[in-house]
N, C-alpha and C positions, 0 to 999 in steps of 0.2 A: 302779556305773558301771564300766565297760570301759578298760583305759586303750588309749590311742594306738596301741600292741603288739599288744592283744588283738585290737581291731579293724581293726585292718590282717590280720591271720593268719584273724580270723573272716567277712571280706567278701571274701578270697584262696577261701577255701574256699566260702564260698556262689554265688563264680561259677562256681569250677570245677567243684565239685559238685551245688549245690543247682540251678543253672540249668538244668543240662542235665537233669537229672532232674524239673525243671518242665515241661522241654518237648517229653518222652519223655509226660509222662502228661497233658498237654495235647490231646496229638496224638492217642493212644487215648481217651480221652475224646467227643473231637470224633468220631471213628471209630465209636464204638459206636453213632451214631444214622446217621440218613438222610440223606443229605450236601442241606443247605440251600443256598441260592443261595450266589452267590460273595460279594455286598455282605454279606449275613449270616455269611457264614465269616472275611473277612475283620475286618469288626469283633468276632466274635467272638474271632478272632486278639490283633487291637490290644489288644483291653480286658485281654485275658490277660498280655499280654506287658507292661499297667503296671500292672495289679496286683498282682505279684510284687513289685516293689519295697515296695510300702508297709509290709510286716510288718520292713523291714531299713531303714528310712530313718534311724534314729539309727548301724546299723553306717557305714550310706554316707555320714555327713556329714563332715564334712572329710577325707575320704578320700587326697586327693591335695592337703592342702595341708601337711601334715605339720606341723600346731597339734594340741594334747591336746585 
């Protein structure tokens, strides 16, 4: 287990870095095919943009209530 510390410095780093590098290759991704309707891009958008969180859901738990 991660203490308190770790996950504050490792959920620091996953926004500032890992996010936006989600949604750099989110974007190329989406790009490399035929651009689909807009309802379809958008939810494709949505779905992308929560499921990024699910693989860091124990970094982000008590994130901002500063308990271990």
């Amino acid at each position: 287990m991660l203490s308190y510390k770790s996950r504050r410095r490792l959920s620091l780093l996953i926004l500032l870095v890992g996010l936006p590098l989600y949604i750099v290759v989110a974007v190329n991704v989406i790009a490399l095919f035929d651009r689909p309707s807009i309802l379809v891009e958008v939810l494709v958008y949505v779905s992308l943009g929560v499921l990024w969180a699910f693989p860091f859901k124990y970094v982000f738990r008590r994130r901002g209530s500063g308990r271990s």
